[in-house]
Wavefront OBJ file of the C-alpha trace (Angstrom):
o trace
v 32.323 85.272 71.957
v 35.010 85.509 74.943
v 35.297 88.327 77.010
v 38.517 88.404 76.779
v 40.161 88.620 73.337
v 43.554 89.834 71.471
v 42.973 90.695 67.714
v 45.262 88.584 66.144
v 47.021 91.163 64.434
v 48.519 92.365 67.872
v 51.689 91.476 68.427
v 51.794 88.459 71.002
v 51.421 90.491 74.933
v 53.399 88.398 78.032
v 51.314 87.422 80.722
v 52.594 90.103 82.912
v 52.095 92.696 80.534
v 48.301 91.343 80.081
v 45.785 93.953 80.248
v 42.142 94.247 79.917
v 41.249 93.789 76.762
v 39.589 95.719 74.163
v 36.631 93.561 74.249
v 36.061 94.253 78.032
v 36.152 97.564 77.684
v 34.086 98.191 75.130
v 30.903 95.688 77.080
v 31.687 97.980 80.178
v 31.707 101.302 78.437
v 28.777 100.859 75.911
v 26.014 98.562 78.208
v 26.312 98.144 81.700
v 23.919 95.748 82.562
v 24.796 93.669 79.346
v 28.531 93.634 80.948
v 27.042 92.684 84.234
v 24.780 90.318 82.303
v 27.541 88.577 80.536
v 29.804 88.399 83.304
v 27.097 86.529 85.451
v 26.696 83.878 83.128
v 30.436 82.845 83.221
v 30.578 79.669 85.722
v 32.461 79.626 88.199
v 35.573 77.605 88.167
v 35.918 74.323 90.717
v 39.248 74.087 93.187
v 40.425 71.542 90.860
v 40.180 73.620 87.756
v 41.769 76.577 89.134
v 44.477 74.850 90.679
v 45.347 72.998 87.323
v 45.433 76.839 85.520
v 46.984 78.583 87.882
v 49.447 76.154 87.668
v 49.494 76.140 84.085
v 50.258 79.954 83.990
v 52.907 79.525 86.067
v 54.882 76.855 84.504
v 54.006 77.769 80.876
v 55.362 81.291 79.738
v 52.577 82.788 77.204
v 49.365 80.251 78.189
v 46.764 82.923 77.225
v 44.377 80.104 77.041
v 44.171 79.441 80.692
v 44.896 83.030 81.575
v 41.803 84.307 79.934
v 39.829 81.315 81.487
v 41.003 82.277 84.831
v 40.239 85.817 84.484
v 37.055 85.510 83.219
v 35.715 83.101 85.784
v 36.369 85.702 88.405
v 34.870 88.588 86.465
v 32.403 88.771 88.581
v 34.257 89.136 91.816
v 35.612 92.496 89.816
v 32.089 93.476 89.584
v 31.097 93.002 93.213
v 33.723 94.905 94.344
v 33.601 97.765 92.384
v 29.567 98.184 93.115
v 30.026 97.796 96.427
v 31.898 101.346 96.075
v 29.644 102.817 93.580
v 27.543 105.119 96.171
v 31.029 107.305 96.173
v 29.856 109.420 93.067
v 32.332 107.517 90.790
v 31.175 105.962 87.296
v 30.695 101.837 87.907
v 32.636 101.522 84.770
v 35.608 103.259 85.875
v 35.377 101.438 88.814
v 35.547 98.117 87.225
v 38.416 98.963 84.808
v 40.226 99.832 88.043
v 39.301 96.070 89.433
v 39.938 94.129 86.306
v 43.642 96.015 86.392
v 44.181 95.081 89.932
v 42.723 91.307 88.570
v 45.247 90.923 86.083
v 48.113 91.846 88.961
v 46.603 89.328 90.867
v 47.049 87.037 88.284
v 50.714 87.830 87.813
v 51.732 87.092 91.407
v 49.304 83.997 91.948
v 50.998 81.787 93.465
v 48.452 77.960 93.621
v 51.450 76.231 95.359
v 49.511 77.810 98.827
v 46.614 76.596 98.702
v 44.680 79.525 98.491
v 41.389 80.200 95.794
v 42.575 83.098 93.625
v 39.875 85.163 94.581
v 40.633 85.134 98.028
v 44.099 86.375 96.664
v 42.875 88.559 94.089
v 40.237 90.369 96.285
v 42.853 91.887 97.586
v 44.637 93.717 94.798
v 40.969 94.166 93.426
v 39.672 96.445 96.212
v 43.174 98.041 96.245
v 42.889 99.273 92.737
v 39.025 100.655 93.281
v 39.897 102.618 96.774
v 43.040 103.916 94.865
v 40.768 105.042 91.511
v 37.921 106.355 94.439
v 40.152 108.622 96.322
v 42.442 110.209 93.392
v 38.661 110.641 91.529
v 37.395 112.389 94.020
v 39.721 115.442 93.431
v 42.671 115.923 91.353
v 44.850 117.687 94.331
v 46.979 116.020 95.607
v 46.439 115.561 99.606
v 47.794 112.322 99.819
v 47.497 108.387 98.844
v 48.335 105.271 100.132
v 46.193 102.634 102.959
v 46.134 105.406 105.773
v 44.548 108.089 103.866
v 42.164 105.063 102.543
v 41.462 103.955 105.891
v 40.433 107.738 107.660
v 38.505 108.923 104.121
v 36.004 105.812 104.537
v 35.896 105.921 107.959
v 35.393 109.535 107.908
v 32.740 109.868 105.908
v 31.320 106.438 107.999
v 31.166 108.049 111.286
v 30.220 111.095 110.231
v 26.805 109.559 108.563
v 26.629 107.879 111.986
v 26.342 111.011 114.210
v 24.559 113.264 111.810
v 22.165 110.509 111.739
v 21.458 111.465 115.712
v 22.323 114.934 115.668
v 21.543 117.963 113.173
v 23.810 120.150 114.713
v 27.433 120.546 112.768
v 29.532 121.854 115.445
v 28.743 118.827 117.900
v 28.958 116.360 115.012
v 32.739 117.917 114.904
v 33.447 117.040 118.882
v 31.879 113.590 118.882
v 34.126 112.867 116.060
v 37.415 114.436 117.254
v 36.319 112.415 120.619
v 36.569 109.385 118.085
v 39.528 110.120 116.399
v 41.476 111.538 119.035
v 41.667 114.938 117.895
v 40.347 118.380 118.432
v 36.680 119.614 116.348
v 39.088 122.458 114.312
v 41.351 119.712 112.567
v 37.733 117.397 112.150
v 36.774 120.023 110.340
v 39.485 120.803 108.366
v 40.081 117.241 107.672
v 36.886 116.800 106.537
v 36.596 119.439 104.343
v 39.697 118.555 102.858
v 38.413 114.711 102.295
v 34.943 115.689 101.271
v 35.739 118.784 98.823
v 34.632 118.231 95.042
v 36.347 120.023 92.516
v 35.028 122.700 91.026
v 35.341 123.918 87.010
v 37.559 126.880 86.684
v 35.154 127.754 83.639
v 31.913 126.960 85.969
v 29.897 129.787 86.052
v 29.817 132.031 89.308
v 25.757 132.386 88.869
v 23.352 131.243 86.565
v 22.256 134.256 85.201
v 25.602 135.793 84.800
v 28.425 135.525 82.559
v 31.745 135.796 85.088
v 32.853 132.216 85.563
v 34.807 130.967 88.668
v 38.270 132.061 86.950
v 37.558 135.271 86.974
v 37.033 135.461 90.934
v 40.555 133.743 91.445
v 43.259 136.575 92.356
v 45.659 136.657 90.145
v 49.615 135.976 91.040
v 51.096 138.871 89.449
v 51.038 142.586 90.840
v 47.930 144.876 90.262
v 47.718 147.786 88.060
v 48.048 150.207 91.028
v 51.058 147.939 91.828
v 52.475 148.287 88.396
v 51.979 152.123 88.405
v 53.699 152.746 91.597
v 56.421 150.526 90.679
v 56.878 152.357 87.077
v 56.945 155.520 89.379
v 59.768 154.703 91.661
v 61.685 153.162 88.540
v 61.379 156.868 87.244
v 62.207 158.558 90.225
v 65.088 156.774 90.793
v 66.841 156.779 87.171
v 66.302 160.823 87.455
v 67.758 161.320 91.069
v 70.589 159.024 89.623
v 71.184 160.883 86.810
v 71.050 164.101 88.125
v 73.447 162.757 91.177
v 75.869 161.672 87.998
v 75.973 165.280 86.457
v 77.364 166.650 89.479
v 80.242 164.586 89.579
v 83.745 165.890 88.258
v 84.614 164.106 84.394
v 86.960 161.775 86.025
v 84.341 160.705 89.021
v 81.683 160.396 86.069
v 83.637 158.408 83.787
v 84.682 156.138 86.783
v 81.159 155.585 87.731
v 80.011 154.882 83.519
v 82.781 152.040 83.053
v 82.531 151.115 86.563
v 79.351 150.819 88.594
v 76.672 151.610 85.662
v 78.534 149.458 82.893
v 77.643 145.848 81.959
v 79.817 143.250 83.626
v 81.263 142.450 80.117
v 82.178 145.757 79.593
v 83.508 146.745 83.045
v 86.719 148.354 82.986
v 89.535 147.438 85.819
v 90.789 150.205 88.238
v 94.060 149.435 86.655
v 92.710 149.849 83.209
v 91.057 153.089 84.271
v 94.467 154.588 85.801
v 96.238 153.656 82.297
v 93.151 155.992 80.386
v 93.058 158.648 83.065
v 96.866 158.754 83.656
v 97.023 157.810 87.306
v 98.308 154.959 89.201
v 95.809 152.162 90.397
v 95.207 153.474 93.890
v 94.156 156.668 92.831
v 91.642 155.491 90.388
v 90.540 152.954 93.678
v 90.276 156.556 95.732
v 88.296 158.564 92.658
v 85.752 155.576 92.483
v 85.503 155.567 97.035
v 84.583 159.596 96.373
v 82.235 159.119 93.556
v 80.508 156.817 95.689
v 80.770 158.751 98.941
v 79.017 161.739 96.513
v 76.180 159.966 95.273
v 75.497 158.285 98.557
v 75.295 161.741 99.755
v 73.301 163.300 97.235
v 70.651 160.147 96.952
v 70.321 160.624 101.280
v 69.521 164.220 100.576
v 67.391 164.457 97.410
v 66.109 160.377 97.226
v 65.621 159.672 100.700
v 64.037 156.518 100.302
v 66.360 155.799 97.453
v 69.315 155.727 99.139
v 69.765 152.492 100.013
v 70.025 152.208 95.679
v 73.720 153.544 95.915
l 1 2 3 4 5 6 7 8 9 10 11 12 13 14 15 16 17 18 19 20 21 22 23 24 25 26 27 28 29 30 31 32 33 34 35 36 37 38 39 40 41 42 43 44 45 46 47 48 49 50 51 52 53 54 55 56 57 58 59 60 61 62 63 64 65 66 67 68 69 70 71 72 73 74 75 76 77 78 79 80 81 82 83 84 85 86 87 88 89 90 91 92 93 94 95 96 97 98 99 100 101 102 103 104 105 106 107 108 109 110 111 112 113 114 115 116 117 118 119 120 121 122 123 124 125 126 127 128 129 130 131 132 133 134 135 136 137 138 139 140 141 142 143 144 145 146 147 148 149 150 151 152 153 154 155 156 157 158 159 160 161 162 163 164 165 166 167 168 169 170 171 172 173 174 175 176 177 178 179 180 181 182 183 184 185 186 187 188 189 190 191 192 193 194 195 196 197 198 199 200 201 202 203 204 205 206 207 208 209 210 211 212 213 214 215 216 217 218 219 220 221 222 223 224 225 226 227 228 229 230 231 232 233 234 235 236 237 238 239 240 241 242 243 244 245 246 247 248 249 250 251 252 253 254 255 256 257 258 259 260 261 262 263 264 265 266 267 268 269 270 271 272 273 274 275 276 277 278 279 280 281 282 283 284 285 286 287 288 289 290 291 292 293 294 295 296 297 298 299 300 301 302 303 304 305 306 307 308 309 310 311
């Protein structure tokens, strides 16, 4: 039985659009070393054979026959890859998916008119798919992607193993590498921690024996109770020092400020509006409004103090 099949039911999948199929993933997810096994015993393809697929994918649109031959000879590459990388705490399985993805891009852009093997070619897109799947596996934030990050998490994590091989002592461990990288001990250690750091289960549990779980130590965004009560108290303060400020006004001042300054913006009368209803001309509603303000300024300064700023 291939390693690589398409139930027949399946609508007919372009080359490009070729994935790993169902097959493969179920050898890699159920048995390891029956995958590995399997994969092994696939020969290897000659120069000649290759060539004579490669080209065959490339000049005929939909030759699944020689695509799956190709991939499957070079299986193996996939798996030497991704266990070269398997000492990085990620599951060898999910590492190979990764590889036989980046396999199958090889295979689109293959081009046998250079004279290259394809898995010289496809090494490449191979490892780039298992350092990709390594570093965004190693935590879900995001702090970056691409070849640099790549390039100073391995070697990171390299030269660190180095010195702390020679020396126990953290803090000069920091300045040997910040003499390596350029770079002072505080942003060593502050890249490294940001490289190295495993996430951790909000629903992990704080201690063994206990019940409160790592959520419950996280702050929380909104305001505190003590926060909230102090708040509700100035809210109350302020509506009565208003309110008592609006009594004291004459009946024209406090109907100026009700359709005016405490009214929805829907419902907000005009000045001109208010001179019609109150029988005065447009200026002098303008000047009742300037002394209804001018009175609760006044009166919020005297009895609000710290409320003033409200009028």
């Amino acid at each position: 039985m291939p390693l690589l099949t398409q139930d027949t039911n399946d609508p007919p999948l372009r080359l490009a659009d070729r994935a790993p199929s169902p097959g493969v993933r179920t050898a890699i997810g159920t048995s390891m070393p029956y995958y590995i096994a399997r994969v092994q015993a696939i020969p290897p393809l000659s120069r000649e054979d290759e060539y004579d697929l490669a080209c065959r994918i490339r000049d005929v649109e939909g030759d699944e026959d020689a695509a799956r031959r190709l991939i499957e000879a070079n299986l193996r590459y996939v798996v030497a890859i991704a266990l070269s990388y398997r000492r990085y705490g990620v599951r060898v399985a999910d590492l190979i998916s990764e590889g036989n993805v980046g396999l199958m891009i090889a295979l689109k852009k293959f081009d046998p008119s250079r004279g290259t093997r394809f898995v010289t070619y496809a090494a490449h897109w191979i490892r780039a798919y298992v350092l990709d799947h390594v570093i965004r596996a190693w935590s879900i934030v995001g702090v970056g992607a691409g070849p640099l990050r790549s390039k100073v998490f391995f070697r990171l994590r390299r030269e660190k193993a180095r010195i702390l091989a020679s020396t126990s002592d953290a803090t000069e461990a920091n300045e040997r590498l910040a003499e390596t990288f350029g770079t002072t001990s505080e942003k060593i250690s502050l890249m490294a921690n940001r490289l190295e750091a495993r996430d951790v289960s909000l629903d992990a549990k704080v201690f063994e024996d206990g019940a409160a779980t790592v959520l419950d130590t996280v702050p929380g965004i909104g305001p505190s109770q003590e926060e909230q009560y102090l708040s509700r108290e100035r809210s109350t303060s302020v509506h009565a020092c208003v309110r008592e400020a609006v009594e004291k006004l004459d009946p024209r001042e406090r109907f100026i400020v009700e359709v005016r300054m405490m009214a929805d913006h829907a419902d907000e009368l005009s000045l001109a509006e208010i001179g019609r209803r109150l029988g005065v001309s447009r200026e002098r509603a303008r000047q009742l409004e300037a002394r209804a303000k001018q009175k609760l300024r006044r009166h919020l300064e005297t009895h609000g103090g710290e409320f003033s700023t409200a009028a």
